[in-house]
N, C-alpha and C positions, 0 to 999 in steps of 0.2 A: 848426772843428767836425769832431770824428770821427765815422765811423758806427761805431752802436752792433749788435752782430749778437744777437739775442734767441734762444737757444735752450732747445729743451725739456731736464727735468732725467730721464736716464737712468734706466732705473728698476731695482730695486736686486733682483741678481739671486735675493738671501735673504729677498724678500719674500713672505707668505705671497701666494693666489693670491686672487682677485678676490671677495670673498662672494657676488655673484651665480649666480658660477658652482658656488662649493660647495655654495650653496642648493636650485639648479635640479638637482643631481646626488641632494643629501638625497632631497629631493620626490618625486622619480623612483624611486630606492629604495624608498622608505615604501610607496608607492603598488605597486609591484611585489610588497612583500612581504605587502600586505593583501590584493591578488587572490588571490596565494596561498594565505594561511590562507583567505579564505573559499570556494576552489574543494576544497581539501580539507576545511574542513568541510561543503561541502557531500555529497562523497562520503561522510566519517564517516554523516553522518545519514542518508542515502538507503540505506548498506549496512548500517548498522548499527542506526537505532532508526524511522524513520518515510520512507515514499515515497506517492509520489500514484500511482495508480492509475486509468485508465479503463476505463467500465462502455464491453464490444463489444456487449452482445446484452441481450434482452429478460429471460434467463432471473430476473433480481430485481424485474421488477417487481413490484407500483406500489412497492415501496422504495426501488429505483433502475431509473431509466431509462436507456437506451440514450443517452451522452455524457455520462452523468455522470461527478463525477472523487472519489473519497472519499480519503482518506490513512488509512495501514494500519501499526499498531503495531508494529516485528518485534521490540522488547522485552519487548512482554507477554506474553509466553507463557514468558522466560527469570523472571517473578518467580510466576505462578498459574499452575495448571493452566486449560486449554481449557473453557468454560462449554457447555451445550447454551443454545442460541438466538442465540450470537456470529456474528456476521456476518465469514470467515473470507476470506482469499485462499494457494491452497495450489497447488504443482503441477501442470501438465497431466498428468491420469494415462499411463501409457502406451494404445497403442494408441487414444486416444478419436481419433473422426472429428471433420472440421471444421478452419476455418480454422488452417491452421498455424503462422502468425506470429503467434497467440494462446498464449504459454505459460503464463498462472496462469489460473485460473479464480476466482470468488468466489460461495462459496455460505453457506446456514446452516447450523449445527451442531443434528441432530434428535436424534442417538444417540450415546451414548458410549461408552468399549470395555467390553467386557462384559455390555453391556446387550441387549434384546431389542427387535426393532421388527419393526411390521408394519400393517397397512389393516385398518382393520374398513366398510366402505361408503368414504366419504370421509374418513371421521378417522384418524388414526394415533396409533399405542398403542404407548408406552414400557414394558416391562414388567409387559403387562399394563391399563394405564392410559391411559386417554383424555389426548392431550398439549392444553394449551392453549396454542393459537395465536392470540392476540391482532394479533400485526401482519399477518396473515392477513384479508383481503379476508370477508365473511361467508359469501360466495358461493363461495369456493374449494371446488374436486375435488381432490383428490390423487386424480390418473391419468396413467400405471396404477399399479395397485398396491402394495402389497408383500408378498410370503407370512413367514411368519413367520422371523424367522431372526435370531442372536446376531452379536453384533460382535464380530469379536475382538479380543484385547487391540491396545492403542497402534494403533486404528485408531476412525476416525471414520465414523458416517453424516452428509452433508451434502444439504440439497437448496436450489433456486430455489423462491423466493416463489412465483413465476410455474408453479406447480406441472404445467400441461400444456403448458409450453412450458420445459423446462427439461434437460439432459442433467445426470445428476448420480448419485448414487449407486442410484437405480433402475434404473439402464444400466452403470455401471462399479463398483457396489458400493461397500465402506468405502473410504476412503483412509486412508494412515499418518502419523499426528500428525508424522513427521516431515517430511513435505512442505510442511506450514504456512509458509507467507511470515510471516504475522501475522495479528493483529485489524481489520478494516477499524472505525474509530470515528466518524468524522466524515465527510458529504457537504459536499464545499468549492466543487462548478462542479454545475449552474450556480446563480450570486449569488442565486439567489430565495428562498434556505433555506441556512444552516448548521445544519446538522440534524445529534442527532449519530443512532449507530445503537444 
């Protein structure tokens, strides 16, 4: 009786390589490349057509309140012109006081360029005309004032709902359409209301 020696068969060095392993490499790629696209698309859409926003201060209420979060159109204003009554997010003007790490502001759009504004008691008058203010509280003041006076061109009057508690173009005058972030359209935080505006 001889011994028999059993060995294993060499493995063949032009074989391709394990499918496991190609597998797990695949999977990994994919997965790399889908973070990817969706960290740039998330940048595409935040620079370019919609970003969320939160509300710092009182100056919109009851519209919005103080932690709310709405998302803001920055394409809309590349396809219409700017509406009076749009609820707008635009540059910190220069010099205004106040929290520094606050750079946009968000207010409404009263006047347009060219147009004439001003207080007659509480009400405010667009050339001439009594504006209606519907999303306006009934009880609302516009205070202080405003003495009469022309917007000029490519330049906006904007004010807070919150009409005595608001810094806004009664304080730093028109701002320039081109400051515009965008259209604030929808309230998304908090979950109690998707409201749009």
């Amino acid at each position: 009786m001889t011994d028999t020696t059993v060995t294993e068969p060499a493995e063949d060095a032009d074989a391709p390589p394990k499918r496991s392993a190609r597998h797990a490499f695949r999977r990994n790629f994919e997965w790399v490349v889908i973070i990817a696209v969706a960290i740039l698309s998330a940048l595409v859409v935040k620079t370019y057509l919609v970003e969320a926003f939160y509300i710092p201060s009182g100056s919109m209420e009851p519209t919005l309140n103080i932690g709310d979060r709405v998302l803001v159109n920055k394409l809309s204003y590349h396809l219409h012109d700017i509406h009076r009554g749009d609820v707008v997010v635009f540059e910190r003007p220069p010099g205004v006081a106040g929290e520094p790490r606050i750079k946009d502001f968000i207010k409404r759009v009263i006047g347009l360029p060219g147009e004439t504004i001003e207080t007659r008691g509480d009400a405010v008058y667009v050339n001439g005309k009594k504006l209606n203010e519907s999303y306006l509280p009934r009880s609302t003041r516009t205070i202080p004032s405003i003495d009469k006076q022309r917007i000029p061109a490519k330049h906006l009057w904007v004010m807070g709902d919150n009409r005595t508690n608001s810094s806004d173009s009664r304080f730093f005058h028109s701002i320039e359409e081109s400051t515009v972030v965008g259209r604030a359209f929808v309230q998304v935080w908090p979950p109690r209301s998707l409201e749009l505006l």
